[in-house]
ROSE-48473 format. One line per 2 residues: number of its first residue (from 0); their letters; for each residue x, y, z of C-alpha. Coordinates in steps of 0.1 Angstrom, whole numbers. Example, Ala and Ser with C-alpha at 12.3 -4.5 7.8 and 13.67 -1.06 7.14 Angstrom:
<rs>
0) as) 123/-45/78  137/-11/71 $
</rs>
This chain:
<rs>
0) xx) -255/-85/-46  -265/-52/-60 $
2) xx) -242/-36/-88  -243/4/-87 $
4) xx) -238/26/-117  -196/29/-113 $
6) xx) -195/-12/-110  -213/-17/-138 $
8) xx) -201/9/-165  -165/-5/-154 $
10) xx) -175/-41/-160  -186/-33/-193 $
12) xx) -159/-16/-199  -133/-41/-193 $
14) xx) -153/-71/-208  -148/-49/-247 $
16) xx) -108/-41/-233  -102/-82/-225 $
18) xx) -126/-91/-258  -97/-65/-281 $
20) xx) -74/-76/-262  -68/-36/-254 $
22) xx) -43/-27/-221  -53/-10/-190 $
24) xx) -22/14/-203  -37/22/-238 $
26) xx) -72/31/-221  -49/54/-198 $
28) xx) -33/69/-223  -66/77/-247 $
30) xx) -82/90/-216  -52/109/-207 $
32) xx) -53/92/-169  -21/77/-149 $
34) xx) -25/38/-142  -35/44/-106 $
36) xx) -65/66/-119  -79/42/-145 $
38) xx) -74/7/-125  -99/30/-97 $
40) xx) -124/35/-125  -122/-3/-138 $
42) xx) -125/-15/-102  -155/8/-98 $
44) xx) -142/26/-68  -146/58/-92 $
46) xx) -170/65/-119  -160/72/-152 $
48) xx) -166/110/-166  -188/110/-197 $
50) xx) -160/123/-219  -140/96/-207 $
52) xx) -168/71/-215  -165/82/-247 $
54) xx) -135/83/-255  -135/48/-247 $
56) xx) -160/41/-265  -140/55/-295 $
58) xx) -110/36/-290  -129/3/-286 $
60) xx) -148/12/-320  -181/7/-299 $
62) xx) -215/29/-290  -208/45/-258 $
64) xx) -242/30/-249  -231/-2/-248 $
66) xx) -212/9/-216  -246/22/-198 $
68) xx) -271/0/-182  -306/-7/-204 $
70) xx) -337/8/-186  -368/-13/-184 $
72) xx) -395/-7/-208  -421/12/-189 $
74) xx) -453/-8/-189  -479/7/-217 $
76) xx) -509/26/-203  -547/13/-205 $
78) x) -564/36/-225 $
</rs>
């Protein structure tokens, strides 16, 4: 099963929430968004806004990046 971009920034998310043990209530309330709107965003129905990555990212005390998917390394040139 393929995971698009929403899926995965919301599991990310909510594996650092369950590891700090942080509510889907406090996350509302730093990202100034009513429960209904952030349980769409943890389920992945919605994707989260940048600021609201990173705002999350600054109430977990972690990179934003650790949210966001790694990109391959590109395969080096022959020269």
């Amino acid at each position: 099963m393929t995971q698009n971009l929403a899926e995965y920034m919301a599991a990310e998310v909510r594996a650092e929430m369950a590891r700090q043990r942080v509510s889907q209530r406090q996350l509302a309330a730093q990202l100034t968004l009513s429960q209904v709107q952030i349980q769409r965003r943890l389920a992945g129905r919605i994707e989260f806004r940048p600021s609201e990555l990173d705002r999350a990212a600054e109430l977990l005390g972690v990179p934003v990046t650790q949210f966001l998917p790694v990109a391959p390394a590109a395969p080096a040139s022959a020269a």
